[in-house]
N, C-alpha and C positions, 0 to 999 in steps of 0.2 A: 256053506254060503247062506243056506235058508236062519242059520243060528244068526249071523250076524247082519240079516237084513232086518228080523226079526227085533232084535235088541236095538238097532238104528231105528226102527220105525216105534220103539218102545220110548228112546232118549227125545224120537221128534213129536211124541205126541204128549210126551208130559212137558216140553220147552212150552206147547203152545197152551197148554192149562195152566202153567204156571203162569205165564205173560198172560192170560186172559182172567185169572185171579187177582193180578196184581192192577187193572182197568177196568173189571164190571162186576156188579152188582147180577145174582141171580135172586131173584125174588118169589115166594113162593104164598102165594093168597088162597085163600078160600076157592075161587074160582078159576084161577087162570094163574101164568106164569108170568114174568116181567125180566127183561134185563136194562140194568139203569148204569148210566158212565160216572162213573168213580172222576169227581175232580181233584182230589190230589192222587198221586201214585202211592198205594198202601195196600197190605197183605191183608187186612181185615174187613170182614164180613162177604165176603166171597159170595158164598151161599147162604139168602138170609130167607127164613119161614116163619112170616109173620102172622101166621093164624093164630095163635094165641096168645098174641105180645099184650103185652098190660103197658098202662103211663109209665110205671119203672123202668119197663124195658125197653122203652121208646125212649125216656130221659139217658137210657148209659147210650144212645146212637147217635148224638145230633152230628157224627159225619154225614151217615144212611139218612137222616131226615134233612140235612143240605143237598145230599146228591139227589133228594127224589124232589124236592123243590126245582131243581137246575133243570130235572129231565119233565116238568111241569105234571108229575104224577103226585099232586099230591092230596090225590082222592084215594091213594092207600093209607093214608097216614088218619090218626085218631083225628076226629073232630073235637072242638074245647066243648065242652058240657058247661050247662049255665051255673048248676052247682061249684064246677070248677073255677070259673070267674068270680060267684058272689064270696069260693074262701080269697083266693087270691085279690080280690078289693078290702075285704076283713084286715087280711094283715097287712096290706099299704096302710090301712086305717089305722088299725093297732101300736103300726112304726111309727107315724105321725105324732100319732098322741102323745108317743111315752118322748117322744124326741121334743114338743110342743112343753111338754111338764118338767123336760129337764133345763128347756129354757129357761124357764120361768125361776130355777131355784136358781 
């Protein structure tokens, strides 16, 4: 009896890890911990430990960067760097130009 309360209390505790994988976000920061609501139902990033994330890593998540927007947390999230704006105005610049010169032929 102890065997198969044992393995029942095994299949009920991974139904609700499972179901709470597939709805929240565990967030893991520098300082403190976070859980955020998943707005679409999806298996991925469960558990996400953002201490070391770089812009790369940020750019392959923009579900995790909607869902922490939605949950108004988005004082975890990288701020834009002014360097970061003056390339990203450069190359609106750049497209302009060459699209302006191709007019022109």
């Amino acid at each position: 009896m102890r065997r198969l309360f044992a393995m029942c209390f095994g299949f009920g505790l991974g139904l609700v890890v499972m179901f709470l994988a597939f709805k929240i976000h565990v967030v893991r920061t520098d300082s403190d911990w976070h859980i955020v609501r998943k707005q679409e139902t999806q298996f991925v990033d469960f558990y996400v430990d953002i201490r070391k994330w770089d812009r790369d890593e940020w750019a392959r998540h923009p579900d995790f960067q909607k869902d922490l927007i939605e949950a108004g947390k988005t004082e975890l999230m990288p701020s834009a760097e002014p360097e970061d704006l003056i390339n990203e105005a450069m190359r609106h610049w750049d497209t302009a130009k060459r699209v302006l010169e191709a007019a022109r032929q």
